[in-house]
HTML snippet that shows the backbone in 3Dmol.js (N, CA, C, O; Angstrom):
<script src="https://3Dmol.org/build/3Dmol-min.js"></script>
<div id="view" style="width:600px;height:400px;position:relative"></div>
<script>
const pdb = `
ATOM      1  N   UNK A   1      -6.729  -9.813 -12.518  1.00  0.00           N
ATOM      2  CA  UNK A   1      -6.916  -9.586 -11.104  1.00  0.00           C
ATOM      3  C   UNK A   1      -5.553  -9.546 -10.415  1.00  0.00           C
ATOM      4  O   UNK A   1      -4.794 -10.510 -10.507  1.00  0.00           O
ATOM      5  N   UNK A   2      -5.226  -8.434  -9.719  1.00  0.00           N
ATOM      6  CA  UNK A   2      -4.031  -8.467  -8.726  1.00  0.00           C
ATOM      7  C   UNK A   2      -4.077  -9.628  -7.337  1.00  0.00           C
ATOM      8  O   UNK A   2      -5.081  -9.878  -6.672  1.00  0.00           O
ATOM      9  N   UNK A   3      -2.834 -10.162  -7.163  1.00  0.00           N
ATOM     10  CA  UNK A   3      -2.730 -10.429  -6.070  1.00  0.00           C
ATOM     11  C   UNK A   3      -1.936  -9.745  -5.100  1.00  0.00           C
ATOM     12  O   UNK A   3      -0.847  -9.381  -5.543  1.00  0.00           O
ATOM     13  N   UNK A   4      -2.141  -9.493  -4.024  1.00  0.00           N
ATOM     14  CA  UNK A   4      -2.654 -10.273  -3.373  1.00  0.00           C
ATOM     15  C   UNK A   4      -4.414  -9.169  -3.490  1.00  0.00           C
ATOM     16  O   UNK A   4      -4.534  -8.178  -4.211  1.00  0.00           O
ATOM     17  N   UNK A   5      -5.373  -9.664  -2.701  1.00  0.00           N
ATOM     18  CA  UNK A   5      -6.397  -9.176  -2.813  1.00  0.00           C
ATOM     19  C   UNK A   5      -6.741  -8.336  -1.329  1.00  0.00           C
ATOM     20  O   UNK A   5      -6.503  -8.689  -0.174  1.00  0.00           O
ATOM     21  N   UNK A   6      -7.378  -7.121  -1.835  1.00  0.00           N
ATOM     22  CA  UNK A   6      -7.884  -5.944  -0.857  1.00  0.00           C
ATOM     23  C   UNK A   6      -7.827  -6.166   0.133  1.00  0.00           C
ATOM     24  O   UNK A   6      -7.299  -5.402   0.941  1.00  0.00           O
ATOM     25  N   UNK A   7      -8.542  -7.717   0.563  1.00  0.00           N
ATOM     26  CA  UNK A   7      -8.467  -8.160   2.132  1.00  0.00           C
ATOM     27  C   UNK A   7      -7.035  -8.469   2.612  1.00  0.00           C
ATOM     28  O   UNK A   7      -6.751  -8.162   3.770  1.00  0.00           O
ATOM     29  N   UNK A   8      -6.542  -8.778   2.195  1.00  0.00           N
ATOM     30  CA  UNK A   8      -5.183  -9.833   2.214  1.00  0.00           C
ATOM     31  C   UNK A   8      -4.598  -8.519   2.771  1.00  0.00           C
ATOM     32  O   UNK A   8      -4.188  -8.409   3.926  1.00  0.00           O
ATOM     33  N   UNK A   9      -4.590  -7.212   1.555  1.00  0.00           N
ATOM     34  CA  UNK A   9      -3.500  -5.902   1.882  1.00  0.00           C
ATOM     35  C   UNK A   9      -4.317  -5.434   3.719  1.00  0.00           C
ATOM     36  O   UNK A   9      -3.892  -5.634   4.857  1.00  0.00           O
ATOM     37  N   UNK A  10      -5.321  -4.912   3.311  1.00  0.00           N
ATOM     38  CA  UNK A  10      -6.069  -4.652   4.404  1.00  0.00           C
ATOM     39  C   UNK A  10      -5.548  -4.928   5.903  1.00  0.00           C
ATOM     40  O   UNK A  10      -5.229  -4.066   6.722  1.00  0.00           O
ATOM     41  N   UNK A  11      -5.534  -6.317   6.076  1.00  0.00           N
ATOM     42  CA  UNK A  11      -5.161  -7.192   7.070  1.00  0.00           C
ATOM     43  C   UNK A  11      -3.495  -6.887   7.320  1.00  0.00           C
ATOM     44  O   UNK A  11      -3.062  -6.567   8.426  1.00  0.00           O
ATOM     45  N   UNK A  12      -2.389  -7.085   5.758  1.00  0.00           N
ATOM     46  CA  UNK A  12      -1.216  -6.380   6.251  1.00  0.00           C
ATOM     47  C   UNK A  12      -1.006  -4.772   6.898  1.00  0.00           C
ATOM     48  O   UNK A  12      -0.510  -4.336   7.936  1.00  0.00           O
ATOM     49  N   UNK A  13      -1.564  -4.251   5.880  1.00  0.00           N
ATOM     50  CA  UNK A  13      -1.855  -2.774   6.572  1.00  0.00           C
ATOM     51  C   UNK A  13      -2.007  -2.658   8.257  1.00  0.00           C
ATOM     52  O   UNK A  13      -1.312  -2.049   9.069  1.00  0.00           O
ATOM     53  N   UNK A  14      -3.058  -3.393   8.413  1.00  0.00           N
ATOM     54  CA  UNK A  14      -4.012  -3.021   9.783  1.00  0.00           C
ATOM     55  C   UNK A  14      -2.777  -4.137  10.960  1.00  0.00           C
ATOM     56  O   UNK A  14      -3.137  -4.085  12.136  1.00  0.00           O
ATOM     57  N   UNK A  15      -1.807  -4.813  10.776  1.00  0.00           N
ATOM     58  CA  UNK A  15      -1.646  -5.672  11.871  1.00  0.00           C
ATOM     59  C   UNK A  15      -0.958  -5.154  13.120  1.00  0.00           C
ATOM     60  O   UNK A  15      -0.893  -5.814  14.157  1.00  0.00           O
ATOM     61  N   UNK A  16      -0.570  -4.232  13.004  1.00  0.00           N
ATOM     62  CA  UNK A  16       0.111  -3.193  14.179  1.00  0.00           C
ATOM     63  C   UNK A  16      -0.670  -2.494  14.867  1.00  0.00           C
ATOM     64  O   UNK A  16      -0.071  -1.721  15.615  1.00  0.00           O
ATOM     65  N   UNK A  17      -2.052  -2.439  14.931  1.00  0.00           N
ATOM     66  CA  UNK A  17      -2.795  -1.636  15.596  1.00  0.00           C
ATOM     67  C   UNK A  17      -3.726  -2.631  16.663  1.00  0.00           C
ATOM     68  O   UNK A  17      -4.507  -3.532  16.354  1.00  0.00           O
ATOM     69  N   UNK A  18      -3.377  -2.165  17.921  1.00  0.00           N
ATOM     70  CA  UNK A  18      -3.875  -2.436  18.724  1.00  0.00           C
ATOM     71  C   UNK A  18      -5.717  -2.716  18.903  1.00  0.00           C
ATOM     72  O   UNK A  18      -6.560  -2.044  18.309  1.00  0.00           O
ATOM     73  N   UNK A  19      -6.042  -3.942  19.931  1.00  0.00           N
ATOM     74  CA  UNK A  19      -7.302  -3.628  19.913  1.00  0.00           C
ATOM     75  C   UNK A  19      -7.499  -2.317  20.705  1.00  0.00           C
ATOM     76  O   UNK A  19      -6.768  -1.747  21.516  1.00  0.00           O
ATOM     77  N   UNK A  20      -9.049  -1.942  20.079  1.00  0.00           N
ATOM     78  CA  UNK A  20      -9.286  -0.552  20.335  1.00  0.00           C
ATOM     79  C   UNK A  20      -9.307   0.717  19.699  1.00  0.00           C
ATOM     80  O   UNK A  20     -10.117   1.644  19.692  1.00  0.00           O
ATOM     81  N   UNK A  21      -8.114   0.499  19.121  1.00  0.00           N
ATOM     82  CA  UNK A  21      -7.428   1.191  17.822  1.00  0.00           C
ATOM     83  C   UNK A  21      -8.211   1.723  16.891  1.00  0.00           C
ATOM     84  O   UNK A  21      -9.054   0.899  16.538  1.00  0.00           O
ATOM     85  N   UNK A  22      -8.285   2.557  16.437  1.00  0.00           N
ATOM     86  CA  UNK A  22      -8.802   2.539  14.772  1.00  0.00           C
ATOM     87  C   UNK A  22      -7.964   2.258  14.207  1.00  0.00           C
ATOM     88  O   UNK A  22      -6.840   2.373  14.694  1.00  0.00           O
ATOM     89  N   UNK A  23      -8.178   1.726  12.831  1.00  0.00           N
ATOM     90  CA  UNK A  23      -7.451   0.976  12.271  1.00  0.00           C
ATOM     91  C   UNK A  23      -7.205   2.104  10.966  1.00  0.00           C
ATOM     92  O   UNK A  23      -8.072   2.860  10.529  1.00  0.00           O
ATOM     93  N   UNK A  24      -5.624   1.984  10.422  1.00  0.00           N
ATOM     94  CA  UNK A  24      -4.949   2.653   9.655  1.00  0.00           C
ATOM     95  C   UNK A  24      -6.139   2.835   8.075  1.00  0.00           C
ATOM     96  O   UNK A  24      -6.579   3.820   7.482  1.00  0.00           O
ATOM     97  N   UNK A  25      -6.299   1.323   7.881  1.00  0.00           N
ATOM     98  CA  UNK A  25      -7.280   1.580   6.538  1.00  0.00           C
ATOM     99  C   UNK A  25      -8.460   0.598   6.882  1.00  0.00           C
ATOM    100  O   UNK A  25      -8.155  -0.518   7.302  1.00  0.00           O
ATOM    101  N   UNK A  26      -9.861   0.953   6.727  1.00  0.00           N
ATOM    102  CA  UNK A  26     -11.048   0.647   6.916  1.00  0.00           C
ATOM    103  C   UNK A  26     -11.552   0.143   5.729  1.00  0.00           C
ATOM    104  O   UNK A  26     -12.258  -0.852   5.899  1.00  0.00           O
ATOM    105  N   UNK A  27     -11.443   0.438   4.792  1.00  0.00           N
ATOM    106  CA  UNK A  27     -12.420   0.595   3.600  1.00  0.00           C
ATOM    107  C   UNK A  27     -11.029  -0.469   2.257  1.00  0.00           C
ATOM    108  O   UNK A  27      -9.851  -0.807   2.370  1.00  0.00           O
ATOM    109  N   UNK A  28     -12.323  -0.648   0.910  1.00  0.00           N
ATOM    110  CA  UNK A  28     -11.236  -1.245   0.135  1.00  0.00           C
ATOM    111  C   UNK A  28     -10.803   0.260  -0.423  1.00  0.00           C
ATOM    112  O   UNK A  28      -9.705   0.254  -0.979  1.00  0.00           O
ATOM    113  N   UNK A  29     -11.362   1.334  -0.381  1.00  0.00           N
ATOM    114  CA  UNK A  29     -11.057   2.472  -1.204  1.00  0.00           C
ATOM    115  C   UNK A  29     -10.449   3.353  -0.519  1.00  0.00           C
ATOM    116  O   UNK A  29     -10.566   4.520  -0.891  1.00  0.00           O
ATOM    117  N   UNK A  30      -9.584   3.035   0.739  1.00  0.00           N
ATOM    118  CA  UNK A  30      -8.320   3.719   1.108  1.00  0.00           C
ATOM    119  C   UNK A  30      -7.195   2.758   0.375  1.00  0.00           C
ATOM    120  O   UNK A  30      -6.335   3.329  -0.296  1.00  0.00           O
ATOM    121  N   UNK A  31      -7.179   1.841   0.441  1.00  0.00           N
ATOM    122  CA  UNK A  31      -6.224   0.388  -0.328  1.00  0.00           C
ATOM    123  C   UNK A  31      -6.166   1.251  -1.847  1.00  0.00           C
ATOM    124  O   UNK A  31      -5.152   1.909  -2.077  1.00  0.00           O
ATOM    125  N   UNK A  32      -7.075   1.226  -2.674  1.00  0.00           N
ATOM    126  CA  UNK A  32      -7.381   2.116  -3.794  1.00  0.00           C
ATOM    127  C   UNK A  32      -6.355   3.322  -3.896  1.00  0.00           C
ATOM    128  O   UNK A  32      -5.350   3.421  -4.601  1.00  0.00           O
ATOM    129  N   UNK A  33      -6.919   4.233  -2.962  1.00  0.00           N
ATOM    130  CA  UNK A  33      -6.665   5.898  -3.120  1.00  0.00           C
ATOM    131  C   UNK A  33      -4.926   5.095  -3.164  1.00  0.00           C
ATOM    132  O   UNK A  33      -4.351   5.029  -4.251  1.00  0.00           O
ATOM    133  N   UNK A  34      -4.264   4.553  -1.910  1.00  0.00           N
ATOM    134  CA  UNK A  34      -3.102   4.198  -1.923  1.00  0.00           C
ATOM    135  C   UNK A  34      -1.996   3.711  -2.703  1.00  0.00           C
ATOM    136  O   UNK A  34      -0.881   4.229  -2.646  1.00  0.00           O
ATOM    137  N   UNK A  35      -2.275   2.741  -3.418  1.00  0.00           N
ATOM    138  CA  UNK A  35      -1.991   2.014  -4.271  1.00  0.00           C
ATOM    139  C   UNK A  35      -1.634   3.133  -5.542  1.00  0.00           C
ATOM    140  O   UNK A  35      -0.534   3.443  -5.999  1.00  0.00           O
ATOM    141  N   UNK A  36      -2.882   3.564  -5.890  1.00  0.00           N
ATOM    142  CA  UNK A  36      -2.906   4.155  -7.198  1.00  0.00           C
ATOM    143  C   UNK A  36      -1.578   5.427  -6.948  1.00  0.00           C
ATOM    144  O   UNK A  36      -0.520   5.650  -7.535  1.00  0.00           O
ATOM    145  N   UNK A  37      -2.247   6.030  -5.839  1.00  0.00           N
ATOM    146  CA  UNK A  37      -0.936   6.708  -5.345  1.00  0.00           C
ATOM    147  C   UNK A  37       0.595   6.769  -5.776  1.00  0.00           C
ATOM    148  O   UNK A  37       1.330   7.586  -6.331  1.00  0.00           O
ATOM    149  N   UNK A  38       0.703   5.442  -5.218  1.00  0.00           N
ATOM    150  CA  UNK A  38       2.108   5.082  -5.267  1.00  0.00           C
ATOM    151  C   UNK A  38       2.440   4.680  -7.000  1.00  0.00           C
ATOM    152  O   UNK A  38       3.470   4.768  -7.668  1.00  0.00           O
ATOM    153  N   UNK A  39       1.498   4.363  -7.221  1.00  0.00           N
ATOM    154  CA  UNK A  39       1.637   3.704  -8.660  1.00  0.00           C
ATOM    155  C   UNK A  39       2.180   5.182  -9.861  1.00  0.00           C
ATOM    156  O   UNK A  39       2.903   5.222 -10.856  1.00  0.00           O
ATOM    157  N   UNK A  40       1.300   6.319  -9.020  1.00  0.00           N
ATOM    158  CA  UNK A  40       1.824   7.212  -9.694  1.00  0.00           C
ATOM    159  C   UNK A  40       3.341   7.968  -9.887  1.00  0.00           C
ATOM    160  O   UNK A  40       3.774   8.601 -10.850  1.00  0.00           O
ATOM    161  N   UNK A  41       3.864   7.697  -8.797  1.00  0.00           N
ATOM    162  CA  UNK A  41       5.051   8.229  -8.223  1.00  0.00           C
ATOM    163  C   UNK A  41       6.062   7.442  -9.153  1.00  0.00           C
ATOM    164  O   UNK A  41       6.741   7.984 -10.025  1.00  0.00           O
ATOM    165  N   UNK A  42       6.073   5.990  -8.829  1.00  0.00           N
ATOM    166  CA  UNK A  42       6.575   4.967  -9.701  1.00  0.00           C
ATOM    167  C   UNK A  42       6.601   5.333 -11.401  1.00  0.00           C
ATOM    168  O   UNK A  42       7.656   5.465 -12.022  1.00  0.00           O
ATOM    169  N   UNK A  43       5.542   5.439 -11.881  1.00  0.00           N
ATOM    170  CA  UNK A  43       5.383   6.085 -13.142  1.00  0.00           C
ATOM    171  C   UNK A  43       5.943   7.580 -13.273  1.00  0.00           C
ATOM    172  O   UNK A  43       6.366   7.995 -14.352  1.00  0.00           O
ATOM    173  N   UNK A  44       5.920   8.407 -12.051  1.00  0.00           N
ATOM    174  CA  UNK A  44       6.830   9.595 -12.309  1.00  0.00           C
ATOM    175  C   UNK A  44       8.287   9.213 -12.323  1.00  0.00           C
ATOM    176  O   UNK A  44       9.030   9.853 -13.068  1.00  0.00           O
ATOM    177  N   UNK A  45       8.598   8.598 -11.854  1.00  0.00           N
ATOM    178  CA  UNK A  45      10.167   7.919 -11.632  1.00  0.00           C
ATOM    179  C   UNK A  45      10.653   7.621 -10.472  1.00  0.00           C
ATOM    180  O   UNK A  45      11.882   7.626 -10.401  1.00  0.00           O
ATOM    181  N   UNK A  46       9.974   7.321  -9.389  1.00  0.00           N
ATOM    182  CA  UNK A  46      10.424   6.998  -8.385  1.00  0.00           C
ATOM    183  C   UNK A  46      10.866   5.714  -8.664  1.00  0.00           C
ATOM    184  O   UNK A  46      10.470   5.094  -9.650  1.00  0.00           O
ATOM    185  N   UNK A  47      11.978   5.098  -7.538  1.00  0.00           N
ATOM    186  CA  UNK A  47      12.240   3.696  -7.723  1.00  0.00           C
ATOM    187  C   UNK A  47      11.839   2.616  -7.187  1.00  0.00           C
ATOM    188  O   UNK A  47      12.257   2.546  -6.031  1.00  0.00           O
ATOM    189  N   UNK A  48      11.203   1.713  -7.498  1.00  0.00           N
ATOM    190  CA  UNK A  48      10.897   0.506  -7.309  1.00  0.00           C
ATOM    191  C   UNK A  48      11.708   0.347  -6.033  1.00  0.00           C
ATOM    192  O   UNK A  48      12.923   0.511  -5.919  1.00  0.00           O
ATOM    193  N   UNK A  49      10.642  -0.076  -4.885  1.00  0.00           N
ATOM    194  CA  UNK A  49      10.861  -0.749  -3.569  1.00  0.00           C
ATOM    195  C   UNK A  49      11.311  -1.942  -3.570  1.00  0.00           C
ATOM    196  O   UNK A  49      12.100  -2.244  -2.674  1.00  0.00           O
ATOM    197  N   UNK A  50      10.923  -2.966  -4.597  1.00  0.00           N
ATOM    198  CA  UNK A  50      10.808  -4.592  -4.275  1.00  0.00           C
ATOM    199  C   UNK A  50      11.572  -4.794  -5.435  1.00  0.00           C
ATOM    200  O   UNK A  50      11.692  -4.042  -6.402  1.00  0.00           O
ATOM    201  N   UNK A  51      12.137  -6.027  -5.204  1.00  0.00           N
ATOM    202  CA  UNK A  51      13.367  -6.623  -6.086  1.00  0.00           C
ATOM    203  C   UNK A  51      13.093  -6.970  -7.626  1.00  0.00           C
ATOM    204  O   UNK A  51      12.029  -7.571  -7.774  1.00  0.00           O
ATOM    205  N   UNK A  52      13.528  -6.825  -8.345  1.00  0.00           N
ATOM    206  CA  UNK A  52      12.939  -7.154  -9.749  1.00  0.00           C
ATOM    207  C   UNK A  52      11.485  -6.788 -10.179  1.00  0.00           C
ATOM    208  O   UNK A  52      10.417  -7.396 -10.252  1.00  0.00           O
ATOM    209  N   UNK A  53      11.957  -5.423 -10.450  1.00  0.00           N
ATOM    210  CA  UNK A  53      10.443  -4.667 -11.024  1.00  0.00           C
ATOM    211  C   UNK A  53      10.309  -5.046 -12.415  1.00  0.00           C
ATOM    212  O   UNK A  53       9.166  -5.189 -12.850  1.00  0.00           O
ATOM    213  N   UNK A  54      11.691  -5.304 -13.482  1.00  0.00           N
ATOM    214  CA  UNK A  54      11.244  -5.398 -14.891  1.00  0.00           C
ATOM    215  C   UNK A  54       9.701  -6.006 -15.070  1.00  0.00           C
ATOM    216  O   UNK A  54       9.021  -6.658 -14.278  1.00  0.00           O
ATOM    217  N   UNK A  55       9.452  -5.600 -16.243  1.00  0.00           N
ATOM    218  CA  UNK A  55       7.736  -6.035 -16.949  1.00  0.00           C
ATOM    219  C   UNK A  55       6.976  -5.972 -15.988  1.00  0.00           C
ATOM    220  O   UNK A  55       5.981  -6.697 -15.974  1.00  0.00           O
ATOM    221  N   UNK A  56       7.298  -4.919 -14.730  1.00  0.00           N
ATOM    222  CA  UNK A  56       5.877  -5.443 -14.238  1.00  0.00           C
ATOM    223  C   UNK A  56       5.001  -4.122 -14.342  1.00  0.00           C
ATOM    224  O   UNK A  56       5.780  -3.226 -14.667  1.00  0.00           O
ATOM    225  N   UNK A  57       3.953  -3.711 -14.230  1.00  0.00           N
ATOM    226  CA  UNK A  57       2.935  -3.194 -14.345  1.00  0.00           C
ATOM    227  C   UNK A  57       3.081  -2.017 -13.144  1.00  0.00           C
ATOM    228  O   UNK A  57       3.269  -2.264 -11.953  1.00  0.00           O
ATOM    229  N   UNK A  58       3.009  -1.294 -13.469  1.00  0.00           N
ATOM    230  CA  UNK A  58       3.118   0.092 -11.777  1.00  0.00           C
ATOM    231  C   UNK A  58       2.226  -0.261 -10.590  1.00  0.00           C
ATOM    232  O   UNK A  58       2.496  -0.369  -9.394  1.00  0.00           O
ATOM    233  N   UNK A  59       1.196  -0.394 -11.200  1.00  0.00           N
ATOM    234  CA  UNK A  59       0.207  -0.959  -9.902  1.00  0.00           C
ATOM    235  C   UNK A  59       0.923  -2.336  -9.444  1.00  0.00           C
ATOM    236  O   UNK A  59       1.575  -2.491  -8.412  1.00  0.00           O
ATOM    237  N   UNK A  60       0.759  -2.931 -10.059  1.00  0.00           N
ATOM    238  CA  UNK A  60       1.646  -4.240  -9.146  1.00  0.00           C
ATOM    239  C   UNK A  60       2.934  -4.352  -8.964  1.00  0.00           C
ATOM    240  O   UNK A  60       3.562  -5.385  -8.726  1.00  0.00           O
ATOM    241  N   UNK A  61       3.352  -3.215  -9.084  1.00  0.00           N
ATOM    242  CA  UNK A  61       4.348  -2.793  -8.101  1.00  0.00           C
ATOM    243  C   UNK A  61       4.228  -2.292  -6.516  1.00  0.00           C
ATOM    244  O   UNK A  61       4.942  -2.651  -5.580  1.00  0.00           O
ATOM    245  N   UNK A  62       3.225  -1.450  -6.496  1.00  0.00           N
ATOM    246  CA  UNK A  62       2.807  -0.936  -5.692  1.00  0.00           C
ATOM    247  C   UNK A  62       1.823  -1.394  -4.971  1.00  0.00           C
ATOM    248  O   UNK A  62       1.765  -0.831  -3.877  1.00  0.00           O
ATOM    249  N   UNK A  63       0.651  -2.560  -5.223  1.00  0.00           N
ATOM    250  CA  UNK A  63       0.759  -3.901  -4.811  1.00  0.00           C
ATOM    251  C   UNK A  63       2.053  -4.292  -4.124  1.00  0.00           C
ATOM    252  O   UNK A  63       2.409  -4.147  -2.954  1.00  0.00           O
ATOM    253  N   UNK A  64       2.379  -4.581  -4.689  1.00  0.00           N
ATOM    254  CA  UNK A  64       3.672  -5.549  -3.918  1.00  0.00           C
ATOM    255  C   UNK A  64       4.625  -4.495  -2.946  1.00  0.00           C
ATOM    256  O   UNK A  64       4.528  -5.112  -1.885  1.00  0.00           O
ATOM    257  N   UNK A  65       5.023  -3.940  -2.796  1.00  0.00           N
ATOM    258  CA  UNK A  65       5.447  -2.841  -2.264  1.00  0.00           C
ATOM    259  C   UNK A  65       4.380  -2.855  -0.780  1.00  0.00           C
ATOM    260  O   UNK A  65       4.795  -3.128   0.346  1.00  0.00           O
ATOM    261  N   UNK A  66       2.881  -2.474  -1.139  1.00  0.00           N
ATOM    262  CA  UNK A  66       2.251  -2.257   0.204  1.00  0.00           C
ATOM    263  C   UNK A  66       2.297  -3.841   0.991  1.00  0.00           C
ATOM    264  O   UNK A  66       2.766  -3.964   2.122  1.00  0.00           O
ATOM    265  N   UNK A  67       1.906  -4.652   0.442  1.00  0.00           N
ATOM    266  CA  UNK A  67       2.004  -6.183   1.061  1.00  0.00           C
ATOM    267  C   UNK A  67       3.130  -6.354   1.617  1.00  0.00           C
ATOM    268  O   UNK A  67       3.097  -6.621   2.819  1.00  0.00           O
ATOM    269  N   UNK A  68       4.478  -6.259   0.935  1.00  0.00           N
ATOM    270  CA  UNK A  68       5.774  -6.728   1.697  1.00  0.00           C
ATOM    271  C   UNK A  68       6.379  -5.979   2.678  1.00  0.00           C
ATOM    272  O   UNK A  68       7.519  -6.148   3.110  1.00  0.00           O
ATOM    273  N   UNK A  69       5.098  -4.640   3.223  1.00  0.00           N
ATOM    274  CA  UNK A  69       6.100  -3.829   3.810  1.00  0.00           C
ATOM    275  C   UNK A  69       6.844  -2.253   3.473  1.00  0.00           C
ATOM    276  O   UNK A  69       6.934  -1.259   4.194  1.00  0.00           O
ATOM    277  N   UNK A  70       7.185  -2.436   2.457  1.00  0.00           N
ATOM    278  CA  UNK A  70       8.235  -1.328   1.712  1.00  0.00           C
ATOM    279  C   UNK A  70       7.417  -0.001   2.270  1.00  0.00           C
ATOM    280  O   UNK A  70       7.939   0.777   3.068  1.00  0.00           O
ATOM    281  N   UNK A  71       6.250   0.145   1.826  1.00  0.00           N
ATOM    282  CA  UNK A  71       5.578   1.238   1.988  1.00  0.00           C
ATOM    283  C   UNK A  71       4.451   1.084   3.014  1.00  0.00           C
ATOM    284  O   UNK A  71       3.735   0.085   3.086  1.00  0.00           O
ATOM    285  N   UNK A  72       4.360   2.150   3.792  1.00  0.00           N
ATOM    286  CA  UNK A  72       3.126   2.022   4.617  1.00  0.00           C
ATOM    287  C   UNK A  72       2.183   3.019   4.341  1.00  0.00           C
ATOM    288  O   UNK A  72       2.683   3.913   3.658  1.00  0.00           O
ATOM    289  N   UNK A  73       0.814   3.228   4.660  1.00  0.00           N
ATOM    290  CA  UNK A  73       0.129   4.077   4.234  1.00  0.00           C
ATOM    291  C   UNK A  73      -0.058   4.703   6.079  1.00  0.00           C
ATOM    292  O   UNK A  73      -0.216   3.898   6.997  1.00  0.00           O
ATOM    293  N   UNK A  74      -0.007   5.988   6.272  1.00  0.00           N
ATOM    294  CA  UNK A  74       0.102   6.664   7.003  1.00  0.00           C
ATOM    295  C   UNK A  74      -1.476   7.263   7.487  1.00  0.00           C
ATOM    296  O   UNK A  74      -2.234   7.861   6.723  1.00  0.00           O
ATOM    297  N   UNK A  75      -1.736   6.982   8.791  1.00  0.00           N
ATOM    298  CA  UNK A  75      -3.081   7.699   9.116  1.00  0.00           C
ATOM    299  C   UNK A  75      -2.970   9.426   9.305  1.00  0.00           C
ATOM    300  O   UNK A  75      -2.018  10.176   9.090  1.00  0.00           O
ATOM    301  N   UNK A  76      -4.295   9.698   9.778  1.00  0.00           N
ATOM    302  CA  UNK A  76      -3.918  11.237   9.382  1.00  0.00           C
ATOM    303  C   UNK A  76      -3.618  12.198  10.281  1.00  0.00           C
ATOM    304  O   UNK A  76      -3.581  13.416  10.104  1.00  0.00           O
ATOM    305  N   UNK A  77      -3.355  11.422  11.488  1.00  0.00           N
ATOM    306  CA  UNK A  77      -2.729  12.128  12.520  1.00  0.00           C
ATOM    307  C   UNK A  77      -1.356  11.753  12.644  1.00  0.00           C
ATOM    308  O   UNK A  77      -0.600  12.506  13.257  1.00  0.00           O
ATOM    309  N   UNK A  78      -0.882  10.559  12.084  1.00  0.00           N
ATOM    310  CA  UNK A  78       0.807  10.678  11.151  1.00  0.00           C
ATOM    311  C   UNK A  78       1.198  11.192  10.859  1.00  0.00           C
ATOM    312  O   UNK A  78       2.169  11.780  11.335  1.00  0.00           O
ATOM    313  N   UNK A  79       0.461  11.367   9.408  1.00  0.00           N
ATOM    314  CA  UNK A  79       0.797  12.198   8.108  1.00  0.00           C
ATOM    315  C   UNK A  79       1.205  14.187   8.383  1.00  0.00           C
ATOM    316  O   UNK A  79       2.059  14.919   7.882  1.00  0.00           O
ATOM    317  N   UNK A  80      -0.326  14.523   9.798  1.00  0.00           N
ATOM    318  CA  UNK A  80       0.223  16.406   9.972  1.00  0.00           C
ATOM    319  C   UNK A  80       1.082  16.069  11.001  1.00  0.00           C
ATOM    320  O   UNK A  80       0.980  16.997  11.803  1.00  0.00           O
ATOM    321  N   UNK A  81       2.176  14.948  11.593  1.00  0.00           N
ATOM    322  CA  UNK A  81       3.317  15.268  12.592  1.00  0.00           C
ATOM    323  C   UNK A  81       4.807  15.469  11.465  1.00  0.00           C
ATOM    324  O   UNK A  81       5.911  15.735  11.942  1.00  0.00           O
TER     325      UNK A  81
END
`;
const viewer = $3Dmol.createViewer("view");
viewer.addModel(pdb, "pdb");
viewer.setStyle({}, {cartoon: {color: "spectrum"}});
viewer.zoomTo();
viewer.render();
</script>
């Protein structure tokens, strides 16, 4: 099991949005689509965001990466500006 857990990311994700707001990620399977995402990039060769990647696993990289910050996941009126 990864830590931190779906809710945990969720809650980092979402803390910048105002009440009222829709919120950046709703679901555990935007956290999902995301993650895996990044996990792929990492495995293509991108470089590790967070300090001391040796042995670790791509996804929990990218885990750790969305929790601390490094990466944000972009809503979709972001993403076409």
């Amino acid at each position: 099991m990864i830590h931190p857990s779906y809710v945990e990311l969720m809650k980092v994700v979402n803390h910048d949005v105002e009440i009222g707001e829709e919120p950046v990620v709703n679901s555990r399977y935007s956290i999902v689509i995301a993650t895996a995402k990044r996990a792929r990039q990492i495995i293509g060769g991108d470089e590790p965001l967070v300090p001391h990647p040796e042995g670790k696993k791509p996804l929990s990289i990218a885990v750790e990466e969305l929790y601390t910050g490094k990466v944000k996941i972009m809503s979709d009126e972001e993403s076409e500006q």
